[in-house]
MARSE-541900 format. One record per residue (C-alpha): x, y, z. Coordinates in steps of 0.5 Angstrom, whole numbers, plus 2048, in hexadecimal, padded with zeros to 3 digits. Layout:
% MARSE-541900
(node (X; Y; Z))
...
This chain:
% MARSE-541900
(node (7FE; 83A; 7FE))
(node (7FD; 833; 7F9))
(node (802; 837; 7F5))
(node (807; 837; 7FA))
(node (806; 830; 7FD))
(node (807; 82E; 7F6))
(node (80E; 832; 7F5))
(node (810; 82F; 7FB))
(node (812; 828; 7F9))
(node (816; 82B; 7F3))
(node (81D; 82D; 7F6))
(node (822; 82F; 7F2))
(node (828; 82C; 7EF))
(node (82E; 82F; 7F4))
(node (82A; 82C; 7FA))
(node (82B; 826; 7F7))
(node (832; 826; 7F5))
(node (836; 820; 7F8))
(node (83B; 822; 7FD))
(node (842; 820; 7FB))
(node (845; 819; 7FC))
(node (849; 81A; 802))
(node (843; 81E; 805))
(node (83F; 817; 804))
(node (843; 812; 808))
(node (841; 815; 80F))
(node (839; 814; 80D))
(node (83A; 80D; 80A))
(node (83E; 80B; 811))
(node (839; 80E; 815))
(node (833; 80A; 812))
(node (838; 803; 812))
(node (838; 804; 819))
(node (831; 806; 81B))
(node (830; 800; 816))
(node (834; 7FB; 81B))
(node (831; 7FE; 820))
(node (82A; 7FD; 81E))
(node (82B; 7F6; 81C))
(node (82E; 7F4; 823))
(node (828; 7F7; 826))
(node (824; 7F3; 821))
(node (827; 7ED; 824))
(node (826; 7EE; 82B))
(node (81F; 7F0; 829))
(node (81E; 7E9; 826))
(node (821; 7E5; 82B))
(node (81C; 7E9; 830))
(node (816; 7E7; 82C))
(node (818; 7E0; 82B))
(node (81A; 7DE; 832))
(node (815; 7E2; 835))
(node (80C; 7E0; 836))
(node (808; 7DB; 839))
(node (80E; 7D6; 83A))
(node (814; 7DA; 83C))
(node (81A; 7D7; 839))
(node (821; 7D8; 83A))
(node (824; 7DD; 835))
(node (829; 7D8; 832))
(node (824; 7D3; 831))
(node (81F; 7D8; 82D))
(node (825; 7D9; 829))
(node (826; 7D2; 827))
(node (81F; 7D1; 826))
(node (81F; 7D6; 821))
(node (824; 7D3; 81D))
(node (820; 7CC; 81E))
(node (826; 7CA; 823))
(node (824; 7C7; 82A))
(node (81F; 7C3; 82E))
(node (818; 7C2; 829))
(node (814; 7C5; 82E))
(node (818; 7CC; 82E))
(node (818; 7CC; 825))
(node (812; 7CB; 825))
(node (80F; 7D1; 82A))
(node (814; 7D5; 826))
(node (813; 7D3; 820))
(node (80C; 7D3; 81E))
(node (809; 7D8; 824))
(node (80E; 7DD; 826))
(node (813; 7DE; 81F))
(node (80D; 7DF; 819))
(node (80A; 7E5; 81E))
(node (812; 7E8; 81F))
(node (813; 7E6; 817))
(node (80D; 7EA; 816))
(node (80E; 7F0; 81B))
(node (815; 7F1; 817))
(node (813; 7F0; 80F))
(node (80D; 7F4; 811))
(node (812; 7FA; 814))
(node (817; 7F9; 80F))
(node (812; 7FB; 809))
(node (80E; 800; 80D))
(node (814; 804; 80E))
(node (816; 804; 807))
(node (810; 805; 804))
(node (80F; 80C; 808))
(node (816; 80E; 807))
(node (815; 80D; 7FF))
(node (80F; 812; 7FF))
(node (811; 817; 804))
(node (817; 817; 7FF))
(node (813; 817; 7F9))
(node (80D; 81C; 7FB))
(node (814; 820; 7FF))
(node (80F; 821; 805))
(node (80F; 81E; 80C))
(node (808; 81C; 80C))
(node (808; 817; 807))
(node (808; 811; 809))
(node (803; 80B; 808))
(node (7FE; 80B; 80E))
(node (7FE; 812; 80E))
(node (7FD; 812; 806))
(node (7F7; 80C; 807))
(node (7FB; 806; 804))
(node (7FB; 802; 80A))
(node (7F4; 803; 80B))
(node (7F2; 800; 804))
(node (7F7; 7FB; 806))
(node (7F2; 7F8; 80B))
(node (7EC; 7FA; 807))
(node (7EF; 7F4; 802))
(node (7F0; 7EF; 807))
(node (7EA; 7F0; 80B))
(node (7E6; 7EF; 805))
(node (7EB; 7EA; 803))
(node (7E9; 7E6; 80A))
(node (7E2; 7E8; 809))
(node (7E2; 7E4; 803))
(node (7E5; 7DE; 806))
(node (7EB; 7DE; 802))
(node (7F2; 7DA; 804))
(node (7F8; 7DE; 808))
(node (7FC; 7DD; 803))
(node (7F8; 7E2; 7FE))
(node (7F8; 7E8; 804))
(node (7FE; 7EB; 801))
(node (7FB; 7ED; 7FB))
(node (7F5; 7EF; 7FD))
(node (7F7; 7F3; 802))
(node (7FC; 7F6; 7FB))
(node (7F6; 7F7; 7F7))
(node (7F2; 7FB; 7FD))
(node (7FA; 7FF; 7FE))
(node (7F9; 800; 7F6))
(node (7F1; 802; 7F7))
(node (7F3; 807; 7FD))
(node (7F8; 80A; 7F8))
(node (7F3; 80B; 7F2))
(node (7EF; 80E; 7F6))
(node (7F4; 813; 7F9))
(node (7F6; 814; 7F2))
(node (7EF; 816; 7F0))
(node (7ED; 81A; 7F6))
(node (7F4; 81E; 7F7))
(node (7F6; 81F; 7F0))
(node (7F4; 826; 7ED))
(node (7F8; 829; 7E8))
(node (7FE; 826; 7EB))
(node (800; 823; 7F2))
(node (7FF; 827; 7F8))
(node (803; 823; 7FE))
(node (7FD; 827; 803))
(node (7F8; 824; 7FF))
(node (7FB; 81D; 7FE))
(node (7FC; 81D; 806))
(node (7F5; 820; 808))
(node (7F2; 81B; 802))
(node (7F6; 816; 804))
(node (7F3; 816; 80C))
(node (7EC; 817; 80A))
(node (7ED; 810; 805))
(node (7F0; 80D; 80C))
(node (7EB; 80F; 80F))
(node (7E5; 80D; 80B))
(node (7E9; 806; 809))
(node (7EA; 804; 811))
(node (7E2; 805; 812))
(node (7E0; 800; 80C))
(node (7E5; 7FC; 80F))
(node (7E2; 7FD; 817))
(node (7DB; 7FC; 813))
(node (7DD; 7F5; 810))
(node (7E0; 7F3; 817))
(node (7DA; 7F4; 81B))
(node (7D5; 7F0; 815))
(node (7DA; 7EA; 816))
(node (7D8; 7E5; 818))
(node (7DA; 7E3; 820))
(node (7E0; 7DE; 81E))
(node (7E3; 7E3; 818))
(node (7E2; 7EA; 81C))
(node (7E8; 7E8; 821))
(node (7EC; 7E6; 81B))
(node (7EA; 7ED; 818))
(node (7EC; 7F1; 81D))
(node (7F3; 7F2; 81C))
(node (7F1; 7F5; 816))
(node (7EF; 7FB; 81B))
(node (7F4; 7FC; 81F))
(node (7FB; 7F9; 81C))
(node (7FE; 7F2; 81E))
(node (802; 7EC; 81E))
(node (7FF; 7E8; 822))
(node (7FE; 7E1; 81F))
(node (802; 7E2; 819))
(node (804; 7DC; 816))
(node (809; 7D8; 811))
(node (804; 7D9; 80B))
(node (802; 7E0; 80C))
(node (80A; 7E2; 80E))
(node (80D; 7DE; 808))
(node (808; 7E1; 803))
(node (808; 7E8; 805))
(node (810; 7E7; 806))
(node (812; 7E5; 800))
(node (80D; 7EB; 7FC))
(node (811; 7F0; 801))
(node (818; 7EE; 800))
(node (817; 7EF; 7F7))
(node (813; 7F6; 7F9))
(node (81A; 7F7; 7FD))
(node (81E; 7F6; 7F7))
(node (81A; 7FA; 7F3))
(node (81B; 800; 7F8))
(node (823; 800; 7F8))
(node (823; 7FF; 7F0))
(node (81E; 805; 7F1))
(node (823; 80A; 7F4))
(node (827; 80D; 7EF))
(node (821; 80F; 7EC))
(node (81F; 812; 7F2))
(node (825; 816; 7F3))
(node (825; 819; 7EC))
(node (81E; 81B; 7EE))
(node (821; 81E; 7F3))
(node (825; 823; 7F0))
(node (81D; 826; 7ED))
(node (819; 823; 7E6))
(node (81D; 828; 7E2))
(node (823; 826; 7E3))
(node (821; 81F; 7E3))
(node (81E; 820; 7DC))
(node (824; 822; 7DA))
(node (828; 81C; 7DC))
(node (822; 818; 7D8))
(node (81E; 815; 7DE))
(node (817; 814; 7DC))
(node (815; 818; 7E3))
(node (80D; 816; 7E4))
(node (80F; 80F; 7E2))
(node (815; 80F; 7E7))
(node (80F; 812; 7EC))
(node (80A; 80D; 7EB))
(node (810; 807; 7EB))
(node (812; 80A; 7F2))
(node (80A; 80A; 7F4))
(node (808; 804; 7F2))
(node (80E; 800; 7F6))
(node (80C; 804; 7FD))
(node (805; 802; 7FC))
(node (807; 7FB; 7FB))
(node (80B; 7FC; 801))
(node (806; 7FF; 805))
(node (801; 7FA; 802))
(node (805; 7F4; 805))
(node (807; 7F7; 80B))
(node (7FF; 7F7; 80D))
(node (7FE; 7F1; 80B))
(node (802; 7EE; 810))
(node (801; 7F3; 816))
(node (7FB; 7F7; 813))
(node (7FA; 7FE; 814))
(node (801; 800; 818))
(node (802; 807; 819))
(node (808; 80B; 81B))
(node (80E; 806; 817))
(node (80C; 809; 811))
(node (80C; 810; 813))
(node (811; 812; 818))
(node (817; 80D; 817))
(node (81A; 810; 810))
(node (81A; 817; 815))
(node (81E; 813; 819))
(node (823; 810; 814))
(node (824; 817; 810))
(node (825; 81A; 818))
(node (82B; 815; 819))
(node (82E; 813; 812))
(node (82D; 819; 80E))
(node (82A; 81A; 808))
(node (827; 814; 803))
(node (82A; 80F; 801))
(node (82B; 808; 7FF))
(node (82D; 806; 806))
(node (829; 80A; 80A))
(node (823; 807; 807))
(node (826; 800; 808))
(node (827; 803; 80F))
(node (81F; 806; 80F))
(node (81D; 7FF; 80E))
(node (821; 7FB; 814))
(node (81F; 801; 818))
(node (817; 800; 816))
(node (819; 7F8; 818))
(node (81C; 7FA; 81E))
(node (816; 7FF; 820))
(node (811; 7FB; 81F))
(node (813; 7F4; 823))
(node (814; 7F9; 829))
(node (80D; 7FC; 828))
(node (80B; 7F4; 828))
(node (80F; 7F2; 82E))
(node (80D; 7F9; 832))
(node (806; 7F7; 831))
(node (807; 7F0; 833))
(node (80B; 7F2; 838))
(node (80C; 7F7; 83C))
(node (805; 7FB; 83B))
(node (800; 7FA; 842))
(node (7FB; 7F7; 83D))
(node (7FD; 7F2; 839))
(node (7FB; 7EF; 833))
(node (7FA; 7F5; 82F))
(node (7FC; 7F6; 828))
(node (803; 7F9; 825))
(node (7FF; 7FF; 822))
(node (7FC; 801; 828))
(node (803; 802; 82B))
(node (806; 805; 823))
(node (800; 80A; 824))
(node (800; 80C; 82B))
(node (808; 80E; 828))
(node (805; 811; 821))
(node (800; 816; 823))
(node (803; 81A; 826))
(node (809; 81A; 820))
(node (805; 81B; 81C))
(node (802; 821; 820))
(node (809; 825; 820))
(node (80A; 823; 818))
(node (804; 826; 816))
(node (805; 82C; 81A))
(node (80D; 82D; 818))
(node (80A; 82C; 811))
(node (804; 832; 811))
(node (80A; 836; 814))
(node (80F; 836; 80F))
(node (809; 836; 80A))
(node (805; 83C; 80D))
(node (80E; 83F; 80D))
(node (80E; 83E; 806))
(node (808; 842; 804))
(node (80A; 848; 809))
């Protein structure tokens, strides 16, 4: 059964043939179009999270105020109180979905994504420690990518035997999440009162409050992972072609591997140290790229993270306004959508596996 798990993520070099020339120009203006769309889209999202909160303003003078345009008092609720956590649900998307492309690519399995894998949730392990400790805002980006890089040793030393089963990778991968998750559900609840509401989003998944400081060092973190991610994918299409083939081209397979690897967790590391840890982005948008724009590229992955950016502002925007209940975090609204996805994954994947075995 291991076997042929393992078997799977080794396709052959004829599946991976590029297709001709003139068979490449209908994918690449199709992902050029739904790359202009999404970033319409994105606009408008933006000019609805900027105008819109306790002080309504028109769209017009939001937008103005975003660019530091207008009277004082509109620049400044902009400014400083709507556009870090509008920044944030963006950056925070972007990498999110880029890191779930990169694996789900890398392990050639649609499980695979960062949440499921246990990333996120040693993400918020490291900042709540972090906020334990009383350290600065600026120093969560990197605890929240050393807990990313503890959840990845342990899912390394629990799924590894005698070779990686994407099966056993996922289901280590849950039982890491879920283990991490209730150690940082521990540490919340022994707070201190004025330190467990700074915490809780470290619980559900949320963008509220974000400020400069949090977005600038987290931000300025994801945009070099982002360049890694694009300078990694000719590597990750020569692995697509199987690790003979790539061999013989003469990439270092287990290097480029671990290359691709460590760039997601980054990301993914990043991501929740800005939102915590936020389900379904990771998981369900590379699905949706590969289901409008085709197969793998340099494109769709850039498409991958406009859409993360585009989903996860929406989430925000839906949970503040337009659920019965207001207030809630942006996770609640992302894992109300990812269970259910994740549920039809798991069961699409055991029918092809208990398919391949007959």
């Amino acid at each position: 059964m291991t076997d042929v798990v393992r078997n799977e993520k080794t396709p052959g070099p004829s599946s991976a043939t590029p297709p001709p020339a003139s068979g490449r120009r209908h994918p690449v203006r199709r992902t050029a179009l739904l790359a202009l769309a999404g970033a319409v889209l994105l606009g408008a999202l933006v000019t609805v999270s900027v105008a819109n909160g306790d002080l309504p303003l028109p769209p017009a003078d939001a937008v103005k105020g975003l660019f530091g345009l207008g009277d004082s008092a509109t620049v400044l609720v902009v400014q400083q109180f709507r556009a870090p956590r509008m920044v944030a649900a963006i950056v925070a998307g972007a990498g999110l979905a880029v890191a779930g492309a990169l694996l789900q690519r890398l392990f050639r399995n649609p499980l695979a994504s960062p949440d499921v894998m246990g990333v996120t949730g040693g993400a918020s392990f490291g900042a709540v420690a972090m906020l334990a400790a009383g350290a600065s805002q600026a120093l969560m980006p990197l605890a929240a990518l050393g807990g990313g890089l503890l959840a990845a040793v342990l899912l390394g030393v629990f799924g590894w035997r005698s070779g990686v089963s994407v099966t056993r990778l996922v289901l280590v991968g849950l039982a890491v999440q879920a283990g991490l998750s209730a150690a940082v559900s521990f540490m919340v609840v022994r707070f201190p009162t004025e330190l467990a509401g700074s915490a809780l989003q470290w619980t559900t998944g949320s963008v509220y409050g974000r400020t400069w400081t949090e977005v600038w060092s987290a931000g300025g973190a994801m945009a070099v992972a982002l360049l890694a991610a694009f300078a990694l994918h000719r590597r990750l299409a020569v692995l697509d072609l199987g690790d003979d083939s790539a061999g013989a081209l003469g990439l270092h397979t287990h290097t480029a591997r671990l290359q691709v690897l460590v760039v997601a967790i980054v990301l993914a590391s990043l991501a929740a140290a800005l939102t915590g840890p936020v389900a379904f982005v990771a998981l369900a948008v590379p699905h949706i790229v590969r289901l409008l724009a085709g197969p793998p590229t340099a494109g769709t992955l850039a498409l991958s993270g406009l859409a993360g950016a585009v989903l996860l502002l929406a989430s925000d925007l839906v949970a503040q306004y337009l659920l019965p209940v207001g207030g809630l975090p942006v996770g609640v609204v992302t894992a109300t959508l990812g269970a259910p996805w994740l549920l039809v994954l798991m069961i699409r994947q055991s029918s092809s596996v208990n398919r391949s075995v007959r």
